[in-house]
N, C-alpha and C positions, 0 to 999 in steps of 0.2 A: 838304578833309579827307575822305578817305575810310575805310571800315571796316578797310580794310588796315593804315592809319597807329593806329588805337586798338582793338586786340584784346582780347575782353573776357578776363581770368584765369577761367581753369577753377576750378568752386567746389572746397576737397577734401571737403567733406561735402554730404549729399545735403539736409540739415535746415537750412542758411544759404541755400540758394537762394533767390533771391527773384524772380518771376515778376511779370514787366510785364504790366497790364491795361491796356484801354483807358481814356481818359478818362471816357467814358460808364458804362463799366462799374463804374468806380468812385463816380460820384456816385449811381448806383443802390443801392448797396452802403452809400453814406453816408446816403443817405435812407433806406434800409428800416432800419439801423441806429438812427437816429435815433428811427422811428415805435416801433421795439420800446420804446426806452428808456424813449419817453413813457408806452407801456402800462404797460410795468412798470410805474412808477414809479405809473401809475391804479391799477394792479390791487393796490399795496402799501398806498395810503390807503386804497383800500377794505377789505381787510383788516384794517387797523390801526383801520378804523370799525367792521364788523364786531365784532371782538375787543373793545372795548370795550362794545360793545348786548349781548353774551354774559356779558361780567363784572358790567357792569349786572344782568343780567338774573337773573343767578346769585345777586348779591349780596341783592338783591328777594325773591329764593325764601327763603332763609335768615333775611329777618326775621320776626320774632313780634308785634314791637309792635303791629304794627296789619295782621291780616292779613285784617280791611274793604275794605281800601283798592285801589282798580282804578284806580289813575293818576289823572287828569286828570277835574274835574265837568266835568256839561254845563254848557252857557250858562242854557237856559231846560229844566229838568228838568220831564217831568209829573208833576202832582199824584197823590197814592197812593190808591188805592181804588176805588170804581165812580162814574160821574159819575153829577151827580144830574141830575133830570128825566128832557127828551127828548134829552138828549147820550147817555142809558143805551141808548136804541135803544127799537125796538118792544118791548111786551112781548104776551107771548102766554101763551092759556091751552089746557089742551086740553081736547079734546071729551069729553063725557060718555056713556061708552057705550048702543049701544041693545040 
């Protein structure tokens, strides 16, 4: 069989044309395809995490009840005031002028 025996039909428009790549070319094309989608698809959760820390965070702004409140206690908080003893540090007096 040669090209003689199966001629390919002229397109009539220029927009149906459909142009053969190489094999290689096109699994490069289906890979890098693929890596975008995966992005996308990272870069829409994070968004969608984002947008939510925003509404959170908005919504937080807006309360009254309790606006003490800074999230999350510590574990082991310290104790309020000056420590007693030698935890207070040196003390010092000053000199009496001559």
């Amino acid at each position: 069989m040669g090209a003689s025996e199966h001629p390919r039909p002229e397109p009539k428009d220029s927009d149906q044309t459909i142009d053969f790549v190489r094999k290689q070319e096109l699994d490069r094309a289906l890979e890098r395809l693929k890596r975008l989608q995966n992005e996308n698809e990272r870069l829409r959760q994070r968004i969608r995490k984002l947008e939510q820390e925003l509404e959170a965070a908005r919504r937080r702004e807006h309360r009254s009840t309790a606006p003490f409140s800074r999230g999350r206690r510590k574990q082991k908080p310290q104790r309020n005031g000056r420590k007693p003893g030698k935890q207070y540090g040196r003390h010092h007096r000053r000199r009496i002028p001559e």
